[in-house]
C-alpha positions in Angstrom: -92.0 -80.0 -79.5 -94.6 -77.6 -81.8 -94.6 -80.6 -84.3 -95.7 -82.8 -82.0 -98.2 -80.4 -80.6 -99.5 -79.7 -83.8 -99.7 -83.5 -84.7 -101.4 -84.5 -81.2 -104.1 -81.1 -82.5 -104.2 -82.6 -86.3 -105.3 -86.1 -84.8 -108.5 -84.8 -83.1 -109.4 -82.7 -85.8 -111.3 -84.1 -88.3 -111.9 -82.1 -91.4 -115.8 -81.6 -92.1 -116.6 -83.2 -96.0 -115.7 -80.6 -98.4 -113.8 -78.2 -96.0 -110.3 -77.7 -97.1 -107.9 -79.3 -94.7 -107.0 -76.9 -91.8 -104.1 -77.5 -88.9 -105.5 -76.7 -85.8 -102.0 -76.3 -84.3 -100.9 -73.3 -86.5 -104.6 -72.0 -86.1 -103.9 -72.1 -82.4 -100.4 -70.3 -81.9 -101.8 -67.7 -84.1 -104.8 -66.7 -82.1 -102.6 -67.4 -78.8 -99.8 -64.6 -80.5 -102.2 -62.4 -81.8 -105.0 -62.4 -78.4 -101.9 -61.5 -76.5 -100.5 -59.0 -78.2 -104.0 -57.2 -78.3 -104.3 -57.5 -74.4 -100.3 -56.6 -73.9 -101.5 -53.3 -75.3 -104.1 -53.0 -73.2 -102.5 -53.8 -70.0 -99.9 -51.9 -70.3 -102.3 -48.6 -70.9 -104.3 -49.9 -67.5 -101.1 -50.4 -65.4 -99.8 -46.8 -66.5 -102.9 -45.4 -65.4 -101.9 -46.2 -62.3 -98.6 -46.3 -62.0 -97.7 -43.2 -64.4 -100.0 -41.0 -65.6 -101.4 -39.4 -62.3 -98.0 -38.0 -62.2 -96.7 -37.2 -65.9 -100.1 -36.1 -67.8 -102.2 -35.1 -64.1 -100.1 -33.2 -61.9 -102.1 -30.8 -61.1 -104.8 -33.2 -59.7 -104.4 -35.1 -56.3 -103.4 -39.2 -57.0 -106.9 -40.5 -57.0 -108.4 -37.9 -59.7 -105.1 -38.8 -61.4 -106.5 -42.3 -61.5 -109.8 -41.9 -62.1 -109.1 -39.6 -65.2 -106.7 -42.4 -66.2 -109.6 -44.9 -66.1 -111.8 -42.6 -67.9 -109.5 -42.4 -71.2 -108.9 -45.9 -70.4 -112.6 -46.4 -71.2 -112.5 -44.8 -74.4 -110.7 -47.1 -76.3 -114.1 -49.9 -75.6 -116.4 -47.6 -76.4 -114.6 -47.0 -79.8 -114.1 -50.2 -80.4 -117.5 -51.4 -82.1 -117.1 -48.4 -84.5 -113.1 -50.0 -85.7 -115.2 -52.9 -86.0 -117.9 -51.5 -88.1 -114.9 -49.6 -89.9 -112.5 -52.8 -91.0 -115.4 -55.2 -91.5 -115.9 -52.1 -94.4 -112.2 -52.7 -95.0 -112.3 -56.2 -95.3 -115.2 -56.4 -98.1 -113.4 -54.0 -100.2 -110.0 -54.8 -100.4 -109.8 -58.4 -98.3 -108.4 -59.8 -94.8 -104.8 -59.2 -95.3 -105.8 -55.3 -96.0 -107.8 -55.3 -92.9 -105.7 -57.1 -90.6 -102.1 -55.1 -91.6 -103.7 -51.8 -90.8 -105.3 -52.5 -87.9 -102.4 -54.1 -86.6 -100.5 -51.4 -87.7 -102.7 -48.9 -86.4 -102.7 -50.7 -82.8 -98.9 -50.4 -82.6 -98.3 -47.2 -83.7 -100.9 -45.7 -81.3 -99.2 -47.5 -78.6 -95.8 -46.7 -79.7 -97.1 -43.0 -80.0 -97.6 -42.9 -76.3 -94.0 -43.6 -75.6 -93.4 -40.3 -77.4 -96.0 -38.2 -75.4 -94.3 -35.3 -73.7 -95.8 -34.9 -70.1 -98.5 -32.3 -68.8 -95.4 -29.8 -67.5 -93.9 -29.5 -71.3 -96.9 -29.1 -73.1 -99.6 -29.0 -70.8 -103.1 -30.0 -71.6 -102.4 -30.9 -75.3 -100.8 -34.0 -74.0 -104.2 -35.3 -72.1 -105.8 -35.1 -75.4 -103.3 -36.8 -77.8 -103.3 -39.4 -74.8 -106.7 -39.2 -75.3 -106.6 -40.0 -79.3 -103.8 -42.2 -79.2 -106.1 -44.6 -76.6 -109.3 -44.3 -79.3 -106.9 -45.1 -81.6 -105.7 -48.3 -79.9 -109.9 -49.6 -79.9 -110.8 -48.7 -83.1 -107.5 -50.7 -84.0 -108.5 -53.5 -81.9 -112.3 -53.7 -83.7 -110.1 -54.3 -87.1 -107.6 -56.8 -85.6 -110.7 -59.6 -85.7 -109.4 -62.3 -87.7 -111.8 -65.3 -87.7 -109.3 -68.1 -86.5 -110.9 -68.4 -82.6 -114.5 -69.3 -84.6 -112.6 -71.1 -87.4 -110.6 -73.4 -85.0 -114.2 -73.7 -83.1 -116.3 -74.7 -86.0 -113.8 -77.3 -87.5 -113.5 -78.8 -83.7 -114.8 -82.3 -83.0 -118.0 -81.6 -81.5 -117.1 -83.1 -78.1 -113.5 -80.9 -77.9 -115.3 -77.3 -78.7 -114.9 -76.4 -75.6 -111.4 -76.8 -75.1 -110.8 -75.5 -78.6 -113.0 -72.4 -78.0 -110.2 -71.8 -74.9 -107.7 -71.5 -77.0 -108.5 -68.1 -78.1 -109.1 -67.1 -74.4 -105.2 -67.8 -73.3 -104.4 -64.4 -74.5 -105.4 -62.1 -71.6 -103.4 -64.0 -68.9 -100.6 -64.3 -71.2 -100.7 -60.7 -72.5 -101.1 -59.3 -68.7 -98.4 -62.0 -67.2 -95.9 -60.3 -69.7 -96.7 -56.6 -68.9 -96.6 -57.2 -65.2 -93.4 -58.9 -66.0 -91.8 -56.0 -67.9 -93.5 -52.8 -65.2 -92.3 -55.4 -62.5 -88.3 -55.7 -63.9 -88.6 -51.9 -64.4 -90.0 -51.0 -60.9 -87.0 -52.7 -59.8 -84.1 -52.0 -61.9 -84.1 -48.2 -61.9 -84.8 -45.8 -59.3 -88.4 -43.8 -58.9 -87.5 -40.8 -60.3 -85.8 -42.6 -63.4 -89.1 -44.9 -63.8 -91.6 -41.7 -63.9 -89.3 -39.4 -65.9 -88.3 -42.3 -69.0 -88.7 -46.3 -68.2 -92.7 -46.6 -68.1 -92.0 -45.3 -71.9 -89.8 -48.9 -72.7 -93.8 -51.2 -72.4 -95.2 -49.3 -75.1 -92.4 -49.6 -77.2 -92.4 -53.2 -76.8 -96.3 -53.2 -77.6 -95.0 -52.2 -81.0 -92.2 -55.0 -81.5 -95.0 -57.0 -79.8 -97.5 -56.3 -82.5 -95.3 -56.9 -85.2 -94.4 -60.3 -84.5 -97.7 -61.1 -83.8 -99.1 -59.5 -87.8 -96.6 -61.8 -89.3 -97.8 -64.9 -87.5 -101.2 -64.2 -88.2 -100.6 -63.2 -91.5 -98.7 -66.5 -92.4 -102.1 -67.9 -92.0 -104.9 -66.1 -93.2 -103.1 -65.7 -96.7 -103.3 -69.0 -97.8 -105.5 -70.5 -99.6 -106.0 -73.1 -97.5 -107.0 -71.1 -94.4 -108.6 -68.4 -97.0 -110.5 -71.7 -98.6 -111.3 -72.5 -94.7 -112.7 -69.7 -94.2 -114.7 -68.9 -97.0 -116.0 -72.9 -97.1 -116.7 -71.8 -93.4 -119.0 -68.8 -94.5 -117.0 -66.4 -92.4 -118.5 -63.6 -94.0 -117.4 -59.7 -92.9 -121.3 -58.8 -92.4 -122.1 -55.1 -92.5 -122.8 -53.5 -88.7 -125.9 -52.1 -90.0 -127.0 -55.4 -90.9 -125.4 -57.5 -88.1 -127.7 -55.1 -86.2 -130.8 -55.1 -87.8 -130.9 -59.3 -88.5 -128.9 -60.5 -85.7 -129.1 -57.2 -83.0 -130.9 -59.3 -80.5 -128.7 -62.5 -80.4 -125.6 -59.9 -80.5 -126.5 -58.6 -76.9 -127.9 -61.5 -75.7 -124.5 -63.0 -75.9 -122.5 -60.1 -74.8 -124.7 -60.0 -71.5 -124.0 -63.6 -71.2 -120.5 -63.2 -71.2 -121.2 -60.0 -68.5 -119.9 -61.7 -65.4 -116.9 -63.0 -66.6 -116.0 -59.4 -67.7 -117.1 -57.6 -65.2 -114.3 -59.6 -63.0 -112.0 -58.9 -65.7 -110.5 -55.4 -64.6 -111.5 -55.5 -61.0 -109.0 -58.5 -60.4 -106.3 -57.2 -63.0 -106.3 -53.3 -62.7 -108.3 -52.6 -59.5 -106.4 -54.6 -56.9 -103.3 -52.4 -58.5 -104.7 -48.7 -58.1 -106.9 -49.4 -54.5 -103.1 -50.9 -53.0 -101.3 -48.2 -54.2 -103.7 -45.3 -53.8 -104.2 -46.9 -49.6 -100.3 -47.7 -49.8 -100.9 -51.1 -47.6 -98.4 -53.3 -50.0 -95.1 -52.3 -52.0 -96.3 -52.3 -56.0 -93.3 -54.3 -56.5 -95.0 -57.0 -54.4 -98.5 -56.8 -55.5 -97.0 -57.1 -58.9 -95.3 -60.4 -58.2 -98.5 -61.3 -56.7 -100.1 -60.3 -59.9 -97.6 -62.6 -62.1 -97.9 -65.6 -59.8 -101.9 -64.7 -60.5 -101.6 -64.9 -64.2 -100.1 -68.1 -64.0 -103.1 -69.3 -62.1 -105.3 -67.4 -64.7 -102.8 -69.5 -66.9 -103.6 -72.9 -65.9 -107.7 -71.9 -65.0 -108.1 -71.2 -68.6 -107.0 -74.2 -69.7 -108.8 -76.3 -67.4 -112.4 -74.8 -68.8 -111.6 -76.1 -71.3 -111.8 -79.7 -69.7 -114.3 -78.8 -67.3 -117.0 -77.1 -70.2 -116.4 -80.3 -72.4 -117.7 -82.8 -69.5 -120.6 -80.6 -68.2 -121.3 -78.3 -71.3 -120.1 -75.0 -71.4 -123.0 -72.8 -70.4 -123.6 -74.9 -67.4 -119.9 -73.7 -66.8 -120.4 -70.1 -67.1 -123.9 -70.4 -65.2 -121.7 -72.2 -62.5 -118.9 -69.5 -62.4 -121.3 -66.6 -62.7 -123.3 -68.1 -58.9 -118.8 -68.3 -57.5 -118.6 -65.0 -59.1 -121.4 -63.1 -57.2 -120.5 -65.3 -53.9 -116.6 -63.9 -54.2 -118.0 -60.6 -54.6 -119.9 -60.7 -51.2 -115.9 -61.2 -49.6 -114.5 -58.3 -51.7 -115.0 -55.3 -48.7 -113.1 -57.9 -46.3 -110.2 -59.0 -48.5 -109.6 -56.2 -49.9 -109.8 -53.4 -46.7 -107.7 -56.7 -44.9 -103.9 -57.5 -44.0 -101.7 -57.4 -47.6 -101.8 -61.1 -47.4 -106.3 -60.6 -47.5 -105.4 -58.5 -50.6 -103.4 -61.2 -52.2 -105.8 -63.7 -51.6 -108.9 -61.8 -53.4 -106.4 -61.2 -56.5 -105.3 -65.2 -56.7 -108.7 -66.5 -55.6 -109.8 -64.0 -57.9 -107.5 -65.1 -60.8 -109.2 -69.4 -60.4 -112.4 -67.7 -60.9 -111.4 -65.4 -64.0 -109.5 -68.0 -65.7 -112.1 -70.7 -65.8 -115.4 -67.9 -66.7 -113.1 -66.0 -69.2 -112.3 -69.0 -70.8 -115.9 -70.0 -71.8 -117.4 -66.7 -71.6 -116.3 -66.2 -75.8 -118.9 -67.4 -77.9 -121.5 -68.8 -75.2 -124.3 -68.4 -77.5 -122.5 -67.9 -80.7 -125.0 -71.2 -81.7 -128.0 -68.7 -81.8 -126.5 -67.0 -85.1 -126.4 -68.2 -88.4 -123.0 -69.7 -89.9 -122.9 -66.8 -92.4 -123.3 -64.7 -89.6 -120.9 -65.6 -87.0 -117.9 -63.9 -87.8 -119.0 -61.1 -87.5 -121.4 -61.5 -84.6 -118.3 -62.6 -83.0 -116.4 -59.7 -83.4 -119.6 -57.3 -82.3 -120.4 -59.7 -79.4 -117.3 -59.4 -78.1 -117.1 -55.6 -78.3 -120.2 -55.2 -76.4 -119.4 -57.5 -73.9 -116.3 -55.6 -73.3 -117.8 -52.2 -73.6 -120.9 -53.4 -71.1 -118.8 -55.2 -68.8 -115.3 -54.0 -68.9 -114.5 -50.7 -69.9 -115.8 -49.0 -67.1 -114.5 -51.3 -64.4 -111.5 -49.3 -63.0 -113.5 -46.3 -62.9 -116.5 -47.3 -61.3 -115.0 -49.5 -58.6 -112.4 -47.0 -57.9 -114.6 -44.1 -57.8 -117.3 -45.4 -55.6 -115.0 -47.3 -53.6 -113.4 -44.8 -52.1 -116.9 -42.3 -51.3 -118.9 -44.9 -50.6 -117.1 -47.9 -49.8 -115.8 -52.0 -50.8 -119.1 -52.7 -51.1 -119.7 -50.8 -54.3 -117.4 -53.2 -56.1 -119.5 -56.2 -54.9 -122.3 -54.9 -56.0 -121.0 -54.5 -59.2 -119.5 -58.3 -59.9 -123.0 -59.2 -58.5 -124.7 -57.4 -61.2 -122.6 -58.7 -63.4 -123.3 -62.1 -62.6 -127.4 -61.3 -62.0 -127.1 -60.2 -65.9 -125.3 -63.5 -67.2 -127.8 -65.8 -65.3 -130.3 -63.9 -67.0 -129.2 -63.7 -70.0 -128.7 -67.6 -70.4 -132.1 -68.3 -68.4 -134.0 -66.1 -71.3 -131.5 -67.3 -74.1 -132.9 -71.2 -72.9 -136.5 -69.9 -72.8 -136.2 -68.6 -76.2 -134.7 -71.9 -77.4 -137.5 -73.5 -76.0 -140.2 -71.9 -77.6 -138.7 -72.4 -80.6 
């Protein structure tokens, strides 16, 4: 079955003259390993914050501040992020990719096994908030390293009229990575009692992360060390660019794009992590059901994903993330209904929620990656993407949790709403400046 898929992949690809010969398929499977790895991590840390930590590292604050300092280290780890990026790009010039990309990967799994190993706040008391705290900047600046060039390389040596749906393929990650976490919490949640979850089973996810991690350095690995793929890349003029002067050459472009991706992030954590922490702090829904709800979610995340990929390459992809930003804000305006509704209301805005996600998500990466030069795109990518996760994600939880409850539903719509205000924008000025040019 994989050698077929990789020869159905080979036969669109066409190799650009003088390129050394690429195979999409491998390309493929190791961005889909290694995105989902990265976002396993990451989910697991948002779930815990609701379903663990209020209890183990904040017990002697009520459930919601439990939460909301949950969120808040949560954020941490996207606000550190640029900086790994800045920090293995470094890496990378002096002593190559395969440097680089081993300790970062390293680093990620070992931060997140760490946490497994965190005694609670009654053993050790506030010494284990902050080594949550480090172990979670940790995990970002890890995850600014872990940048590999394949989701550009796989892009760039597209057909033209497939980019699209090759640009997608990166973007599978973070519904596979989240349907595997809810997965695991959901099997645990239901094969040991309460009191055995909270004192030792929420540990088992981040050990995984680690097994998780490894598999997915080896795969990656296998590819960016040979010379065909290092060939690729460097015939590709995938070039680890200094921050400073990523910043200083390219700053504009580098936000422009990371606002344009805002309203596809911003829906990010309110459909994946807040659905989970408003159910269970309001107690309306079992989590064992809103996590199966969640899983059948991914799956529609899943198949949405893969169908921008179709949709972007028949109507262009920033007429798709235009489109999705206008359903984005409109779903936003039914967030204080669905979600203060009956459990099945609350289901709906995460599945509904889920279409939405996967189809933005998976043209939101790289919308206007065309406005940098090729010599600067690998690393605008990276910085691009940590901006756009910084501005649109990393305080998601927190903010729609937080102002949710003191001043109600309607502080989450305006929030998606913003977020989609700020893509439109972004595109409409990004097409103005092409223009004038």
């Amino acid at each position: 079955m994989a050698s077929t898929t990789n020869s159905s992949l080979a036969a669109d690809m066409q190799t650009p003259a003088g390129h050394s010969a690429v195979a999409p398929g491998e390309i493929a499977i190791g961005v889909v390993i290694g995105r989902a790895s990265e976002h396993f991590d990451f989910f697991v840390f948002g779930m815990a914050c609701v379903l663990v930590f209020p209890s183990v590292f904040f017990p002697f604050a009520s459930t919601l501040e439990g939460m909301l300092y949950g969120f808040a280290i949560f954020s941490m780890a996207f606000v550190a992020r640029p900086f790994g990026t800045a920090l293995f790009m470094n890496i990378q010039r002096r002593w190559g990719r395969s440097v680089k990309l081993s300790s970062s990967l390293f680093l990620l799994g070992t931060a997140t096994a760490g946490i497994a190993f965190l005694p609670g706040y009654n053993s050790i008391g506030g010494a284990s908030i902050f080594l949550l705290a480090m172990f979670r900047i940790l995990q970002g600046f890890a995850l600014g390293g872990s940048w590999d060039g394949l989701p550009s390389l796989l892009v760039l040596n597209a057909p033209p009229a497939k980019r699209s749906w090759y640009a997608m393929i990166g973007q599978l990650g973070a519904p596979i990575g989240f349907l595997i976490a809810n997965l695991l919490f959901l099997y645990l949640i239901n094969s040991v009692s309460a009191e055995d979850f909270q004192a030792w089973a929420w540990r088992y996810p981040f050990f995984v992360a680690f097994a998780i991690n490894v598999v997915a350095l080896f795969a990656r690995l296998r590819l960016v060390l040979t010379e065909e793929y290092t060939a690729a890349l460097e015939e590709s003029e995938l070039e680890p660019i200094s921050t400073s002067e990523m910043l200083e050459k390219q700053g504009p472009n580098i936000f422009l794009g990371a606002f344009a991706a805002l309203a596809s992030y911003a829906l990010f954590h309110i459909v994946t992590i807040f659905p989970l922490s408003w159910i269970a702090l309001g107690e309306s829904q079992l989590i064992g059901n809103v996590l199966i709800v969640q899983v059948f979610g991914a799956f529609i995340g899943i198949i949405a994903t893969i169908a921008s990929g179709i949709i972007a390459d028949r109507i262009g992809k920033r007429t798709t993330v235009s489109l999705m930003a206008v359903l984005i804000g409109i779903f936003a305006l039914f967030t204080p209904m669905l979600m203060s509704g009956t459990p099945a209301m609350q289901d709906t805005f995460i599945l509904v929620g889920f279409a939405l996600l996967g189809v933005s998500y998976g043209q939101a990466s790289g919308t206007l990656t065309a406005n940098f030069e090729r010599r600067f795109r690998y690393a605008g990518a990276a910085l691009t993407s940590d901006f756009a996760w910084l501005f649109g994600a990393a305080f998601a939880p927190l903010i729609a949790l937080g102002l949710s409850v003191h001043f109600g539903l309607m502080a989450v719509s305006l929030y998606l709403i913003s977020g989609a205000l700020a893509t439109l924008l972004a595109l409409r000025i990004n097409k103005h400046l092409e223009a004038a040019d």
